[in-house]
N, CA and C atoms as a LAMMPS dump frame, in Angstrom:
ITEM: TIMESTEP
0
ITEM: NUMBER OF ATOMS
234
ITEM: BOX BOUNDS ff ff ff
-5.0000000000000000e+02 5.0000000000000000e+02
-5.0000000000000000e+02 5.0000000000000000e+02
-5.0000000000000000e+02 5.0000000000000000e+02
ITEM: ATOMS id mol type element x y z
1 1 1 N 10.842 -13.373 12.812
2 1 2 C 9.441 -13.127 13.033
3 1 3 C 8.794 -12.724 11.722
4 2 1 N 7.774 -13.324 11.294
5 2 2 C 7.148 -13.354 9.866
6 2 3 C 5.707 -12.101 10.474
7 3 1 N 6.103 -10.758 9.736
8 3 2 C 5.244 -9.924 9.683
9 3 3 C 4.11 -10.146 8.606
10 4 1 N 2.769 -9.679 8.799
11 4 2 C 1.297 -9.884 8.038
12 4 3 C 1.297 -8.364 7.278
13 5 1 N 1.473 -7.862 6.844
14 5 2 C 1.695 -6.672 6.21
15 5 3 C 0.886 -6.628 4.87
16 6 1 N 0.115 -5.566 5.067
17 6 2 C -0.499 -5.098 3.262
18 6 3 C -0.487 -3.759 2.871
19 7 1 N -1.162 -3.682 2.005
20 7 2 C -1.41 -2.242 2.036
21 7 3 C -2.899 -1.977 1.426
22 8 1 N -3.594 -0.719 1.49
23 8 2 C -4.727 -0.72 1.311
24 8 3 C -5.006 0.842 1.011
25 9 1 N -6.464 1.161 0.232
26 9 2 C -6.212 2.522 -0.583
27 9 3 C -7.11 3.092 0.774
28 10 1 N -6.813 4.693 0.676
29 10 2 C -8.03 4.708 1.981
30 10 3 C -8.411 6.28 0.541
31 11 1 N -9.636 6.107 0.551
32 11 2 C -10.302 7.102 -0.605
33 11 3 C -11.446 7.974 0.408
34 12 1 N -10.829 9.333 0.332
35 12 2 C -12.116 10.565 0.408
36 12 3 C -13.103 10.927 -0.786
37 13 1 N -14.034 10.836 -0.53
38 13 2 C -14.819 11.595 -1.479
39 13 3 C -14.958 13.115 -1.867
40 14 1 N -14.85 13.525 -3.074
41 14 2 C -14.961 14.81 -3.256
42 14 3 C -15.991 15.412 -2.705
43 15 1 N -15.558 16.573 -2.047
44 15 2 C -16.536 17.453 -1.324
45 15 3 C -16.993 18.571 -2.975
46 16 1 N -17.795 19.476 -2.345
47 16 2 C -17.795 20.863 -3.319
48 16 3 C -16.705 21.837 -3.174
49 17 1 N -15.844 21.619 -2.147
50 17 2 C -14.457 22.663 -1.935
51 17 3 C -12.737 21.439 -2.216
52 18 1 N -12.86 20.441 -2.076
53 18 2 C -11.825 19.468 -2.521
54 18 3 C -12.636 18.57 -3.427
55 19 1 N -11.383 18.191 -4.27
56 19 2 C -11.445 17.013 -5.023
57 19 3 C -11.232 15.551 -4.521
58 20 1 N -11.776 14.336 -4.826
59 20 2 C -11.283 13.249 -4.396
60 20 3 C -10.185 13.036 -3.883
61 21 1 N -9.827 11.906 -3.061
62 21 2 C -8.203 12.026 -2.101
63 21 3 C -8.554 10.479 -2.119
64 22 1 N -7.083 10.165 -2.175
65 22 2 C -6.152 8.766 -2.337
66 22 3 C -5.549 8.856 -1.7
67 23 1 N -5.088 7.843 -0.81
68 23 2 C -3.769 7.566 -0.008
69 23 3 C -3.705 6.127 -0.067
70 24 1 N -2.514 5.752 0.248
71 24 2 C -2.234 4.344 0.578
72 24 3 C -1.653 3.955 1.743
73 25 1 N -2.51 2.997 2.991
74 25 2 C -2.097 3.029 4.013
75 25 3 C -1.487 1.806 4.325
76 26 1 N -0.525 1.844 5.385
77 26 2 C 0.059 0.522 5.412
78 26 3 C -0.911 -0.532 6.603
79 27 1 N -1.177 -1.299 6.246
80 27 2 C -2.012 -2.198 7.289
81 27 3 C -1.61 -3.738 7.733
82 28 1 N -1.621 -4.126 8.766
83 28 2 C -1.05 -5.096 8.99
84 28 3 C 0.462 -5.259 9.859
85 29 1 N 1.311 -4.374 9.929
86 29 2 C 2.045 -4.363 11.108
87 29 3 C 2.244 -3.515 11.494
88 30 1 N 2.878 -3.755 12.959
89 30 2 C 3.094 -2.597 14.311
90 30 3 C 4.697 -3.059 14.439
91 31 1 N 5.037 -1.636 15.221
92 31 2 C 6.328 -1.399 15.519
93 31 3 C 6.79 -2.378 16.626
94 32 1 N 8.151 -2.587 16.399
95 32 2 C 8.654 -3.583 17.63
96 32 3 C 9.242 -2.778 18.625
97 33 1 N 9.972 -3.245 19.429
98 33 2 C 10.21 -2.936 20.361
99 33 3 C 11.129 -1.966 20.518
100 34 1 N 11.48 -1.359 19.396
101 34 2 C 12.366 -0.417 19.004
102 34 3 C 11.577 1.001 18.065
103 35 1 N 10.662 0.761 17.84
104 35 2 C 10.185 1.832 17.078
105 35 3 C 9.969 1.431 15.467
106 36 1 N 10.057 0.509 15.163
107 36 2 C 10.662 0.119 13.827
108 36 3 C 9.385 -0.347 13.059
109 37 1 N 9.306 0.471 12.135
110 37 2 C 8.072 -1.081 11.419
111 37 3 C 8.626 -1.469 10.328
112 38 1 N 8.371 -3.136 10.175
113 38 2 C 9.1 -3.954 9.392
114 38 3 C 8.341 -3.67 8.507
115 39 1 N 8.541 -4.247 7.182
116 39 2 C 7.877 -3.878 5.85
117 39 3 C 7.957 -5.777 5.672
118 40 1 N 8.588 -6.212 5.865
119 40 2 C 9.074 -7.482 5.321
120 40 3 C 9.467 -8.626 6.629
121 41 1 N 9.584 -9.743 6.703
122 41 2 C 10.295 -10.427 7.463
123 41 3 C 11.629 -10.672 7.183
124 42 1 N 12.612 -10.841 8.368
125 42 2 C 13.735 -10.467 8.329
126 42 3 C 14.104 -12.285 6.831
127 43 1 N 14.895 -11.431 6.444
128 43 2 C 15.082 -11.454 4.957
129 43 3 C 16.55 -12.816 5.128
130 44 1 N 16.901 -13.942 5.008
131 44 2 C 18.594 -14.562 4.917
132 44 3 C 19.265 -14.775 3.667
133 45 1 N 18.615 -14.322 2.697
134 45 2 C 18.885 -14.519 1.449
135 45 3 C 18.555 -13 -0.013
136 46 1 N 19.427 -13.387 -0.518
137 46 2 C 18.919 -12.008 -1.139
138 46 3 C 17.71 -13.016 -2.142
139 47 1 N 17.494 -14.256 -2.345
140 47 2 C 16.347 -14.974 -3.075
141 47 3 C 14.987 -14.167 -2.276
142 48 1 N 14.645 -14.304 -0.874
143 48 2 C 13.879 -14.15 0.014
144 48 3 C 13.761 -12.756 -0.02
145 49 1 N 14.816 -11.957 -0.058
146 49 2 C 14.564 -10.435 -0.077
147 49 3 C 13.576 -9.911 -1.595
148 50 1 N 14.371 -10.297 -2.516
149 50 2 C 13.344 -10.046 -3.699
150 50 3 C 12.204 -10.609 -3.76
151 51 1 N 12.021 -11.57 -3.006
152 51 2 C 10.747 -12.328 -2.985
153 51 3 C 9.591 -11.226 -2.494
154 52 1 N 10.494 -11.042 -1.17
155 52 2 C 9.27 -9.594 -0.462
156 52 3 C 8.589 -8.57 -1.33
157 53 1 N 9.798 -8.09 -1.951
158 53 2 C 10.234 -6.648 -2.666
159 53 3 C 9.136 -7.402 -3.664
160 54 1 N 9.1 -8.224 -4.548
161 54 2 C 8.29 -8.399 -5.728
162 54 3 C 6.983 -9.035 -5.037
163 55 1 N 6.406 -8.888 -3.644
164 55 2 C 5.078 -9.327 -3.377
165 55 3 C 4.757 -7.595 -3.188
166 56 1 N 5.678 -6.881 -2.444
167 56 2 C 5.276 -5.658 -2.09
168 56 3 C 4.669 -4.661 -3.56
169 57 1 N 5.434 -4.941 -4.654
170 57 2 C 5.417 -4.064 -5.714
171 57 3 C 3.969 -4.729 -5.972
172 58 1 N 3.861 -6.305 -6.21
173 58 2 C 2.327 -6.66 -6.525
174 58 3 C 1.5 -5.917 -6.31
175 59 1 N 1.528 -6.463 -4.676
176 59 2 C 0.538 -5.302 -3.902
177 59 3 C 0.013 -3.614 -4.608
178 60 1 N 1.18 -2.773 -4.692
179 60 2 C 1.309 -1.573 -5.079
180 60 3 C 0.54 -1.741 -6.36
181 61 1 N 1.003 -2.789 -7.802
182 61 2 C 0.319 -2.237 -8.771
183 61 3 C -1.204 -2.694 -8.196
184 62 1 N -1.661 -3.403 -7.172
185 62 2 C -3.461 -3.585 -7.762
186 62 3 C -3.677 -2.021 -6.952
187 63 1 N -3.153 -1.456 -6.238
188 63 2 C -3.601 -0.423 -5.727
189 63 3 C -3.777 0.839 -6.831
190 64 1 N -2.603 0.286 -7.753
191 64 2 C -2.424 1.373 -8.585
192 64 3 C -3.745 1.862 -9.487
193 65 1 N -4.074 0.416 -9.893
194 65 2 C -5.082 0.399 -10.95
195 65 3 C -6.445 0.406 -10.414
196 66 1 N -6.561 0.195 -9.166
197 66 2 C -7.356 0.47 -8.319
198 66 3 C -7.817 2.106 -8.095
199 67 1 N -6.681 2.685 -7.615
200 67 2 C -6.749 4.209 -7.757
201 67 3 C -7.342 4.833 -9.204
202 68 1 N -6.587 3.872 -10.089
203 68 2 C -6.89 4.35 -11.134
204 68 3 C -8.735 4.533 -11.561
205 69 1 N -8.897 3.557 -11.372
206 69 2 C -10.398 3.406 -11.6
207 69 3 C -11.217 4.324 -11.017
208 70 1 N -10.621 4.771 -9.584
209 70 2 C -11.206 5.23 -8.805
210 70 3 C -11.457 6.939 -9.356
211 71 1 N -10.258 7.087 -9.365
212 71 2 C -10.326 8.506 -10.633
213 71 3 C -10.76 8.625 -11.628
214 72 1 N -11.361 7.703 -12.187
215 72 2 C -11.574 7.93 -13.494
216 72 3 C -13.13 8.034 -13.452
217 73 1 N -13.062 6.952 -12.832
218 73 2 C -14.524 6.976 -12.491
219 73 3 C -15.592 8.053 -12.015
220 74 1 N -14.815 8.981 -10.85
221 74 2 C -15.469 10.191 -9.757
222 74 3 C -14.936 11.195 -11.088
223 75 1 N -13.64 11.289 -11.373
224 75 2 C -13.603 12.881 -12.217
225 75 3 C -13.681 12.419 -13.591
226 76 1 N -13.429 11.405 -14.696
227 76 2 C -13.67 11.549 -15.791
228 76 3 C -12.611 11.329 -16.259
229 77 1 N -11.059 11.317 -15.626
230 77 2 C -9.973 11.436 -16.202
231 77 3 C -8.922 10.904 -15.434
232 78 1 N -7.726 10.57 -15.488
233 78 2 C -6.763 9.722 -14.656
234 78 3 C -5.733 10.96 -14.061
């Protein structure tokens, strides 16, 4: 079963008592029938496994630099 999986930044705005807030949420799949959430589709190859693993990390850096901006931007500094 080929899971739709991403990830996505979810950003608070700084109040006058907190500072800006980052998280990264996972979006795109639900648990099966066991409790489980897949990150990946089930994998027959270790070619296919790194394949995931190096779309997942993609993912992660635009978030990264994404965040990044995002901080830099609201406080001035990373």
């Amino acid at each position: 079963m080929r899971r739709a999986c991403a990830f996505t930044l979810s950003v608070e705005p700084a109040t006058e008592v907190l500072p800006a807030r980052v998280s990264i949420i996972l979006t795109g799949a639900a648990p099966d029938a066991h409790g489980v959430l897949n990150l990946t589709p089930d994998c027959m190859t270790l070619d296919a496994l790194e394949s995931c693993i190096n779309g997942l990390q993609d993912q992660l850096d635009v978030l990264r630099a994404e965040a990044r901006r995002i901080f830099t931007s609201k406080t001035g500094h990373a």
